[in-house]
N, C-alpha and C positions, 0 to 999 in steps of 0.2 A: 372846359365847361361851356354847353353854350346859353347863351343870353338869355333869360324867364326861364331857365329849367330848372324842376323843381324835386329838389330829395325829400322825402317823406319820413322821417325821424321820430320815434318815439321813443319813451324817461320816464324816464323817470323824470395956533399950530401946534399932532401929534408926537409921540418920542421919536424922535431918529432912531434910538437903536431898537425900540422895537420892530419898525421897519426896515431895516437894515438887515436884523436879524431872521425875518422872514423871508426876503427880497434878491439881499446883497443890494440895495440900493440904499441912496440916500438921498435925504431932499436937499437940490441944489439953490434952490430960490423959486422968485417967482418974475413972471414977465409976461409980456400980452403976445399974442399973434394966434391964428388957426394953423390946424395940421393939414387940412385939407388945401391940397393946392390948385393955384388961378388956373382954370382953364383944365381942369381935371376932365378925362374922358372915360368913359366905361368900357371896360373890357369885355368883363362879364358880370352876370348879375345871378346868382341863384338864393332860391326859397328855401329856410329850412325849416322845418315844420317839429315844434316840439313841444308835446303835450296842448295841439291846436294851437300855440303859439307862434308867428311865421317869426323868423329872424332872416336878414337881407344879407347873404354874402355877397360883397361886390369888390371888387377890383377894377382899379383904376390905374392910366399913365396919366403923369403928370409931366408933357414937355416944361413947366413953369422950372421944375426942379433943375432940370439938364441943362435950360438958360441961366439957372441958378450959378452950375456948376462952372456952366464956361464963363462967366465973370469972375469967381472966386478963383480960380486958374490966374485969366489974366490979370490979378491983381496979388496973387502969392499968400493971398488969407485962406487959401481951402484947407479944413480938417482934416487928418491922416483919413484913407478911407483904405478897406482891405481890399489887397492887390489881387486881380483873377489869377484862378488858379489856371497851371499850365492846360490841364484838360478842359477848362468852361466851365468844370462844377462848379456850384452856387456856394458859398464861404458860410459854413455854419456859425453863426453866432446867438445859439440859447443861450451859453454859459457866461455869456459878456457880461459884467456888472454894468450898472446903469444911476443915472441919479435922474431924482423928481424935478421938475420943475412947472408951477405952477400957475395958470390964468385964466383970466376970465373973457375970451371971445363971445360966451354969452351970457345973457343977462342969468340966467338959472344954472345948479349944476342937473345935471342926470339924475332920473330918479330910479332910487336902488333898487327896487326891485327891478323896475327895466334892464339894470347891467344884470341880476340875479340869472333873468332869460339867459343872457349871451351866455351868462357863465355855466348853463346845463348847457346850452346847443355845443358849445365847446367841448364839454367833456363828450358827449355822442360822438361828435363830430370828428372827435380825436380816434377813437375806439372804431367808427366805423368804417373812415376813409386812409389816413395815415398819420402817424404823431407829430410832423414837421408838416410844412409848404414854402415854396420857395416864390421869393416875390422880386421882380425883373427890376434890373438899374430902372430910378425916376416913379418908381410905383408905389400905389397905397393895397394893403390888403385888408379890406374891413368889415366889420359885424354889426349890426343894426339893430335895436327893437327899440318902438316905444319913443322914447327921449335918449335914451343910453346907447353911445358907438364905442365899439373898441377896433382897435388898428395899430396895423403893422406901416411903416412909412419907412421905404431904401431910399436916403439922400447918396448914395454909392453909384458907383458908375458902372458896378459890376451883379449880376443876382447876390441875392442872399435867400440862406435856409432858416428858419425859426420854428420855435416847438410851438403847439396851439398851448400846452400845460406851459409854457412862459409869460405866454400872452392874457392869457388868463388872469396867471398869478400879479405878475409886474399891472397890467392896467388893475385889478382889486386892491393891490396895495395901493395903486393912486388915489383910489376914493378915497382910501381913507389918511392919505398925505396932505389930499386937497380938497375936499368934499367936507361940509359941515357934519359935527360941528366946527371946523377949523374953520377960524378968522381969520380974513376976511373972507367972506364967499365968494371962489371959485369956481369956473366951469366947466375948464381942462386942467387934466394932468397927463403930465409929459414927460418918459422915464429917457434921457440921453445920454449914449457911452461917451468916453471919453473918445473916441474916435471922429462922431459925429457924424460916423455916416448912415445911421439909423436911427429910429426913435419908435418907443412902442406907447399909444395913448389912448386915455379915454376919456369921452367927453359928452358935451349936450349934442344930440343927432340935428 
């Protein structure tokens, strides 16, 4: 993709085990920090335009992360991460269960309708271009409108594959793991495998 290109698109605390049972995840806790990492750079940026709507996909490297990585090396605390495959394919993981975890980097959470946006331009999005995307070791892949970002974030040191109908799903169930009414109000929600070397979230933009 390259950088301002623009596709033209047109459309059309809660129970755990209800989310659970929707999900396969569960709410793990709550903690503070952003998903957005120091020193994030722009890859690319494209417009998606849906029922006049724009929503902002952009992708990001985050070298922050890969300094991340080589301290948690040298010190033997890094999370299992999935090992590249023999051919360089990117390691599918839509099916990975995940768990919530919840905070507040900013003062408001997103406002629902604004994620409502992301969650049409998704389903187009999926339907027009292909049902997965694969997001490079160190990288963020994310959605924009309004107040409301949803994103994909590879803490791995190898690609991964992800379905947009995961992303979708796992960040909507955030809202409502971590999104009023749930006390206290929160601004992200953060769904993390047990692996840790990914994380899919959503949050105030």
């Amino acid at each position: 993709m390259l950088i301002g290109s623009k596709i033209q698109l047109t459309s059309a605390t809660v129970l755990m085990a209800l989310v659970s049972a929707r999900t396969g995840a569960t709410i793990l806790g709550r903690s503070s920090g952003e998903a957005i990492c120091d020193g994030a750079e722009v890859v690319s940026s494209t417009t998606i335009s849906v029922n006049g709507k724009e929503v902002v996909h952009t992708t990001y490297s985050c070298p922050s992360i890969a300094r991340r990585g080589i301290i948690c090396r040298l010190l033997g605390i890094c999370p299992t991460k999935p090992k590249p495959a023999p051919t360089d394919l990117p390691t599918y993981v839509c099916d990975q269960l995940c768990d919530y975890v919840c905070s507040d980097p900013n003062p408001l959470p997103p406002i629902t309708e604004d994620c409502g946006v992301i969650q049409d331009a998704i389903q187009i999005y999926e339907g027009s271009i292909a049902p997965t995307f694969v997001v490079d070791a160190s990288s963020i892949e994310q959605l924009t409108y309004g107040t409301c970002r949803f994103f994909f974030e590879n803490l791995s040191s190898a690609p991964l594959e992800y379905c947009w109908t995961s992303l979708s799903s796992i960040a909507s169930s955030g809202e409502t793991a971590c999104f009023p009414p749930v006390q206290p109000v929160q601004s992200q929600a953060l769904c993390i495998p047990s692996t840790g070397a990914w994380e899919v979230g959503v949050g105030h933009s």
